[in-house]
N, C-alpha and C positions, 0 to 999 in steps of 0.2 A: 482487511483492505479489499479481498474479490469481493468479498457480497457487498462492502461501499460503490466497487464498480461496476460490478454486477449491477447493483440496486439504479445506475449512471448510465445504465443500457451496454455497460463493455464489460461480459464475460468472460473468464480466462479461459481459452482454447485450449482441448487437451495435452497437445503437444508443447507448451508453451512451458519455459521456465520462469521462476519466479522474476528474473530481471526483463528478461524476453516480454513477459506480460506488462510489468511497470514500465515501460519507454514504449510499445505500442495505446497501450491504456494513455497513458501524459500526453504521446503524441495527438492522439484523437480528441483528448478533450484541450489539447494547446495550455498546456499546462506544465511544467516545471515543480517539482516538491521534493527539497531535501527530505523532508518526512516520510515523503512514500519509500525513498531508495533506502531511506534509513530502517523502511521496518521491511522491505525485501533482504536486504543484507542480515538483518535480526532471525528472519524465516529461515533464511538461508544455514546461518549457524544453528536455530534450536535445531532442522532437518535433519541436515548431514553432516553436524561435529558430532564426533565422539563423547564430546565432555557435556554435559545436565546443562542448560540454562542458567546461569546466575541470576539470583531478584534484581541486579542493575539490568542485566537484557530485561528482564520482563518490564519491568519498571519503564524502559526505554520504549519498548514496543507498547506499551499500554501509550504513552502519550503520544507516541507519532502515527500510531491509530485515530486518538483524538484528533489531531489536526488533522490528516487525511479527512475527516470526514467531517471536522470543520470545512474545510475547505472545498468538497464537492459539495458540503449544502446551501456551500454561499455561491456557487459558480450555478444550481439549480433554482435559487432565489430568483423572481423576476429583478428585472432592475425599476426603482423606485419613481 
């Protein structure tokens, strides 16, 4: 998700946390996505739990990657 936003012109700032990033990131591009919070929340457990990843997180985070980045390439799409 940074290098989609990154890639969006909005890099994550050093000091920034991973939620901190996604709601300044949505706010600037006016945008809203359960997917992106879903896969900071994802980031946020594989980070700083204790406990390994399960393949359902990964499995999770693999798709709301996918839309995330559905979704900034359609917001970068001219309009038709």
């Amino acid at each position: 998700m940074e290098t989609a936003f990154a890639v969006a012109g909005l890099p994550r700032l050093p000091s920034e946390a991973p939620h901190e990033f996604l709601v300044r990131s949505l706010g600037e591009l006016d945008a809203s996505s359960e997917a992106a919070s879903r896969l900071a929340d994802l980031f946020e457990l594989a980070k700083f739990s204790r406990h390994a990843p399960t393949l359902t997180m990964r499995d999770d985070a693999i798709s709301a990657l996918l839309v995330v980045r559905d979704e900034l390439t359609a917001r970068q799409r001219p309009a038709a």
